[in-house]
N, C-alpha and C positions, 0 to 999 in steps of 0.2 A: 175268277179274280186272280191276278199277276202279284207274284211275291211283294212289288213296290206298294203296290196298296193293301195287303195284307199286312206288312210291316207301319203302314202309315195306321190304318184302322189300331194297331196296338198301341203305336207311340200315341196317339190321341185320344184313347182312351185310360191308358197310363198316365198321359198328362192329367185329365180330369181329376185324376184320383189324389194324383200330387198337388193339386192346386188345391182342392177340396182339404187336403189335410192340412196344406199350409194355411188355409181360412181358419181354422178348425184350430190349429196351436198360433195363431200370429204370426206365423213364422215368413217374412215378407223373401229369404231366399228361397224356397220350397214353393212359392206361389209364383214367383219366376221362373224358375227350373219346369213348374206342372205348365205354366204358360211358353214356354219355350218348345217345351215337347211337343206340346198340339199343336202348334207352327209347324213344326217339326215333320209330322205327321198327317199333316194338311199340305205339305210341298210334295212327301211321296207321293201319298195319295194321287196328286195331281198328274204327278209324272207315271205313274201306271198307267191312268186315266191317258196319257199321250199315247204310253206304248199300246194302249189296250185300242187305241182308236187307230193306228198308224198299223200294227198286226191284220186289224179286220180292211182297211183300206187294200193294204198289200195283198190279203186273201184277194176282195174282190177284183185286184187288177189281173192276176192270175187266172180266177176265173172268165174276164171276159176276155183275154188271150187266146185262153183255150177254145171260146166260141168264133172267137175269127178266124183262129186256126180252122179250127172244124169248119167254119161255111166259107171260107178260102179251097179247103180240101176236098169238100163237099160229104164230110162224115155228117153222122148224125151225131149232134151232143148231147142227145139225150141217152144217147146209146153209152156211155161211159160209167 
């Protein structure tokens, strides 16, 4: 897991907490602010989710680089 969605999992779960309290006292700015956060928190999230998807893409194009190299070369790629 990528800081972005480490950081989103807390805001959203802070949010919760916020909102939960602001039910709790009436308090209708404390239930915005807990609802804002878990938006918040749900947009990192997402954006880790890109990086985390765009990182393993970029692995796997590397990886088959390396095999065309290799049967272009005529190495074995299993040999690495």
């Amino acid at each position: 897991m990528n800081e972005q969605r480490t950081e989103g999992a807390i805001d959203q779960a802070t949010g919760k907490v916020k909102e939960a309290a602001g039910n709790i006292t009436g308090d209708s700015k404390t239930i915005a602010e807990g609802q804002n956060q878990q938006a918040e928190g749900s947009m990192r999230n997402a954006a880790g989710n890109v990086q985390d998807k765009a990182k393993n893409i970029g692995d796997r194009l590397g990886d088959a680089k390396d095999k065309i190299g290799d049967a272009i070369t005529g190495k074995d790629s299993n040999s690495h």
